[in-house]
N, C-alpha and C positions, 0 to 999 in steps of 0.2 A: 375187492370186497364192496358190497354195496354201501353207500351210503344214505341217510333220512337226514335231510337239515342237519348236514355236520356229525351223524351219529353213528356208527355202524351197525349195520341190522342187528347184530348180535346183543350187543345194546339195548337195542329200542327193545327187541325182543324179551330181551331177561327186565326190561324196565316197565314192559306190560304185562310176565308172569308176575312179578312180586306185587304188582298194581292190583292185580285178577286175586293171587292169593292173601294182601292185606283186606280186600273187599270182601272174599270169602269167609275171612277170619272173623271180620266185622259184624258180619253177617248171621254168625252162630249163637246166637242169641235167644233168651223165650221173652217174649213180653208178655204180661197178663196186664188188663185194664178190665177197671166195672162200667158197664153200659149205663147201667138204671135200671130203674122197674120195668114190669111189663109194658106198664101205660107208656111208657117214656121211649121205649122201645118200637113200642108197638106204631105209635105215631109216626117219628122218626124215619123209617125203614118202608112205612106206607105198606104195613102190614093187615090184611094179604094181599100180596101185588096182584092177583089175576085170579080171585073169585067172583064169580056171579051163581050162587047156587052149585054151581058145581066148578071147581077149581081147574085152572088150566094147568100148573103144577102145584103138586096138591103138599107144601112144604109145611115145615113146623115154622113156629118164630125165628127159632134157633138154629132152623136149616137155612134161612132167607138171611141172616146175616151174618153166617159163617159164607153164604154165598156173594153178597158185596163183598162181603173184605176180603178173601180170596183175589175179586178182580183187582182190588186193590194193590194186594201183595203181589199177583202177576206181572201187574200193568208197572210196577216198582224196578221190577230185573229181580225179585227175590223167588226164581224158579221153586225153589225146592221148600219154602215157606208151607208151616201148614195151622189150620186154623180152627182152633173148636172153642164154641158157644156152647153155654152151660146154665142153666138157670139154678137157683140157689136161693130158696125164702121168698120168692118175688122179687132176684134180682136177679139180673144178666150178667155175665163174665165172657171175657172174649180171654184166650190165649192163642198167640201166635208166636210159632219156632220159627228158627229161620232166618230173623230179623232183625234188623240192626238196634240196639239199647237207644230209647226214646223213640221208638217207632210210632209208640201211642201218644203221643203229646198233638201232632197234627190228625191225628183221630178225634182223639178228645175235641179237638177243636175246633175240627167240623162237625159235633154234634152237638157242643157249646149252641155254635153258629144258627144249627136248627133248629134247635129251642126258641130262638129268637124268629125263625122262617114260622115256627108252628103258633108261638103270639099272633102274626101277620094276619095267618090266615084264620086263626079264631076270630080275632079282631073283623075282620074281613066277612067271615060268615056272620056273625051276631048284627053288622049295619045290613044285612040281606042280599051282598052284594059275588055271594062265590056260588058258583054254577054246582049242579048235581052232574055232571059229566068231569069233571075237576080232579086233582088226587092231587094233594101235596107230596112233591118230589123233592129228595134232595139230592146234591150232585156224586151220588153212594157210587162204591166200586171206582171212583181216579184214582190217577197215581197220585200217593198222599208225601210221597218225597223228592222224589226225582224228577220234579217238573223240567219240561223245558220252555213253557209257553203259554198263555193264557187266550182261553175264546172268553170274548164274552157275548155272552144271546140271549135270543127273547123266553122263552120258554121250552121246556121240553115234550115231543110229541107223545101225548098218551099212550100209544103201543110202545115206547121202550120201557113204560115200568109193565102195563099187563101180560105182552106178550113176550117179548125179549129179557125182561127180566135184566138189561145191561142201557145205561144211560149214555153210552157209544154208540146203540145199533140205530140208527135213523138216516133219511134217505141223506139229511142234510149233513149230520158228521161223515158218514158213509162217503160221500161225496169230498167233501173236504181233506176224507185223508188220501185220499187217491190224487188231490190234488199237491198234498206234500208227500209221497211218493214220486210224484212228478219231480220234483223238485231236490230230490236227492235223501230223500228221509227216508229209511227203511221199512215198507209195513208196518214189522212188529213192532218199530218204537211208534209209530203213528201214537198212541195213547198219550206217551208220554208228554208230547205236542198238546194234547186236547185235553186242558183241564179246563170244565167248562164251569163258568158261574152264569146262570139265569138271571135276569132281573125281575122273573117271576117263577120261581120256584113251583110253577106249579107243571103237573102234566095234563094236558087239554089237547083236543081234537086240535088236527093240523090246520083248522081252517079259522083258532079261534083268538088269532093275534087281537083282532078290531074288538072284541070281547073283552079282553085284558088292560084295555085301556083302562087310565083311573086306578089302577090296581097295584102298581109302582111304591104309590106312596105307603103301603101298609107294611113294605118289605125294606125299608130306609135302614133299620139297624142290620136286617141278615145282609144284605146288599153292600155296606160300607165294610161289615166287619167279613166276608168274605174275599173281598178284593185285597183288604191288608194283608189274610192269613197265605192268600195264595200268590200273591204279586212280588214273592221273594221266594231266590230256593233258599236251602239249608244253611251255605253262607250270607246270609242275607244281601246277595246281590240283587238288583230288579229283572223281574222276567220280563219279555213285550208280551205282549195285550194287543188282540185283535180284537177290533167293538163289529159286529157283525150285526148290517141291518137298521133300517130311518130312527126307530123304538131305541135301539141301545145309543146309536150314535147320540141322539137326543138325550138319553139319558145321563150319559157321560157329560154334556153339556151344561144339565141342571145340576149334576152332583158336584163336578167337581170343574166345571167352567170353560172350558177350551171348546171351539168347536172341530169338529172331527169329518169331514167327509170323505168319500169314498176315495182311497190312497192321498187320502190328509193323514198328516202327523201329526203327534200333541203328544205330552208330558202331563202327568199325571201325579200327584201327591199325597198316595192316599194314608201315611203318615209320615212325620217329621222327619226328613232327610232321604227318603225313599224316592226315586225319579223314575215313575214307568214309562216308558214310551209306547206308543198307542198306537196303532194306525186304523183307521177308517177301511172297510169293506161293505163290499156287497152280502149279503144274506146269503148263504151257499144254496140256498132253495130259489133266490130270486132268478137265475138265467132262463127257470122255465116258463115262469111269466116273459121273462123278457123277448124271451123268442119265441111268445106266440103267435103265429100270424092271424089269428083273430083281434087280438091286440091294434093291429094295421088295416084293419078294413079288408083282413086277405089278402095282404101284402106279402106275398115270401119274399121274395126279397131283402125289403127292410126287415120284418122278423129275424134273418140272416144275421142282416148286417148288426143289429141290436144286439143278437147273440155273440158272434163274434168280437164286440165290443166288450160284454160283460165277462166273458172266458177270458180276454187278454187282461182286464181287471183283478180275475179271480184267481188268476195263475201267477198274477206281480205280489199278490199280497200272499199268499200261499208262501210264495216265492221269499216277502220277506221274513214271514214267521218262524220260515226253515233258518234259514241263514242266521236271524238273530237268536233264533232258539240253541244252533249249533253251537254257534260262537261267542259267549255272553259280553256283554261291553264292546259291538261292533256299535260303529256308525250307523244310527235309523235311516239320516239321510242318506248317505253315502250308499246305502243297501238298497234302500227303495228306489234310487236311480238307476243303479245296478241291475235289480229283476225287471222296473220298468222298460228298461233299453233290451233287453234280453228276449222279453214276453212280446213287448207291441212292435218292436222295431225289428233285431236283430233274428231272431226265430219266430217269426210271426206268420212263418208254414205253416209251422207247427202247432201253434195256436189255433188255427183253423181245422188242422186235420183231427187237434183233439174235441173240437168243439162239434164236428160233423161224427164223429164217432162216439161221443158219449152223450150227445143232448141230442143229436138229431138219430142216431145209431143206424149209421153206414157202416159197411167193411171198410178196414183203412186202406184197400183200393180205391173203393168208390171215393171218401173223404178222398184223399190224395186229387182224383180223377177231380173233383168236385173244387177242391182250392187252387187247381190247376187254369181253371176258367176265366176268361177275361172278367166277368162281372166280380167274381171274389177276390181278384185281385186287387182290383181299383177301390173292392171294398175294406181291404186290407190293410190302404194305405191309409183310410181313416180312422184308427183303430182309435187314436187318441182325439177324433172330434167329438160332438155331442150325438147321441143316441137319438135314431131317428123320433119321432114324438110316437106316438100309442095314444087310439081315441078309447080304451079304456083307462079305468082308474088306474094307479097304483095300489100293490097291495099293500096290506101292514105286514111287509116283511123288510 
């Protein structure tokens, strides 16, 4: 008979039915919670996400936020979850089946939290200082229970509220869950991985980080009290925290003291007794600055080698967010040694071949054919030296 760590399949077997059907059972629940008023609502939700004259989907209030939370109950594992908004007097009601009793409490209180993001940016427009291109976002539609992980980033790209209507679709989460797919995390739970907190709440053109600067400080309360609410799951153990990008790392810095760079670790305290562990990354947008050979004076080459540099980066942290996301309470260091020897040393083929097929987009023939060469091999071996220099800026990402 088989055996699982000492167990016989049959076992493990009847010990994951009863696990599947106490979760089930759990799960059979309704929750009703009150939204608020219109206004209250209406702000919150960045209601209507994608009009200009004529609406790209053309929703009610109460179509748009039975459609966040939906993502939400998806992105939770609560398949068969279902959700109706209701207005009543000038006020909002949400019900939701499906779902586990206190479902609505980390609701509640990421809308608490906005109230606080929608201060910010009153505050922010009345000194003159918020753009007409702008939309306060908030991080609508995460998993609101089933965390396994936390991004932290600079801002959201204004086509995921107009267009997309989902605070997941953009090139740079897009990109980042492909990278913990890599790394052993199943697509579909990808979400669960990426609960994002902005340290600017707002949606703005992809090009409008250098913009945002100064803008930090008007979001001090939604910013501290969203990292408390989400930097723990249900039993309040700590999730990790990836700071994505110069802007967060830095911010992490003035908030709460540690410095963080790019696969640096640091400990975080964002309330009493709470220990999150942090790691430092690259901006999952930056590799394409980073490999561009304009960048180098037309250098392909160096372009290359900077790319494959920043891939072997982004696939160690990727790398650790999975591992400690999977596994709660592993060793940060011990892990990020782990993926680092994994990504730049030990499979650093492969590193390459993913970096020649998704940023430079070769057939993974050609990639193959391409890491097979004398010059990318010698480039290979510097995976972990310093990135060649760029006679352009840096961006703000």
């Amino acid at each position: 008979m088989l055996k699982l760590a000492g167990l016989s399949l049959p076992f493990v077997l009847s010990a994951l039915t009863l696990g599947s059907l106490t979760l089930s059972a759990a799960a059979q629940a309704d929750v009703d919670l009150k939204l608020g008023n219109t206004q209250r609502v209406t702000q919150l939700f960045a209601y209507p996400n994608n009009c200009n004259v004529i609406c790209y989907r053309n929703w009610t209030l109460e179509q748009t936020v039975e459609h966040y939370l939906t993502q939400s109950v998806q992105r939770d594992g609560y398949s068969a979850a279902k959700v109706t908004v209701k207005t009543d007097n000038n006020q909002l009601y949400a019900s939701i089946s499906g779902v586990p009793q206190g479902y609505d409490k980390p609701l509640t209180a990421l809308l608490d939290a906005g109230d606080l993001a929608y201060q910010g940016a009153s505050k922010l427009s009345s000194d003159g200082k918020w753009a007409y291109s702008w939309y306060l976002f908030l991080p609508l539609g995460m998993a609101l229970e089933n965390r396994k992980s936390v991004e932290l980033l600079h801002f959201p790209p204004d086509y995921s509220l107009t267009r997309a209507q989902d605070y997941l679709e953009s090139a740079t989460t897009d990109r980042w869950a492909t990278l913990l797919t890599t790394n052993g995390i199943p697509a579909e739970q990808t979400p669960g991985y990426q609960t994002i907190i902005d340290i600017a709440p707002i949606a703005a053109p992809a090009s409008a980080g250098k913009d945002l600067e100064g803008v930090y400080g008007y979001f001090q309360d939604y910013q501290t009290t969203m990292v408390k609410q989400v930097s723990q799951n249900a039993s309040g153990a700590a999730l990790p925290m990836v700071a994505f990008g110069a802007p967060v790392r830095n911010w992490i810095k003035q908030q709460y003291g540690p410095t963080v760079n790019v696969l640096g670790l640091a400990q975080i305290s964002p309330s009493a007794g709470l220990k999150v562990p942090v790691l430092g990354s690259n901006h999952p947008s930056y590799i394409w600055y980073a490999a561009d050979p304009e960048n180098y004076d037309g250098d392909q080459a160096k372009a290359d080698a900077a790319g494959l540099k920043v891939m072997g980066q982004d696939l160690s942290a990727a790398c650790w967010q999975a591992g400690m996301g999977s596994k709660p309470g592993s060793d940060p260091a011990a892990q990020l040694k782990s993926c680092t020897q994994n990504w730049q040393e030990t499979n650093k083929e492969q590193t390459c071949v993913l970096f020649y097929t998704s940023i430079r987009e070769l057939t993974p023939e050609q990639a193959q054919a391409k890491c097979a060469t004398t010059l990318v091999k010698t480039q290979l071996q510097q995976l972990k030296a310093p990135a060649p220099s760029m006679t352009a800026q840096t961006p703000h990402i």
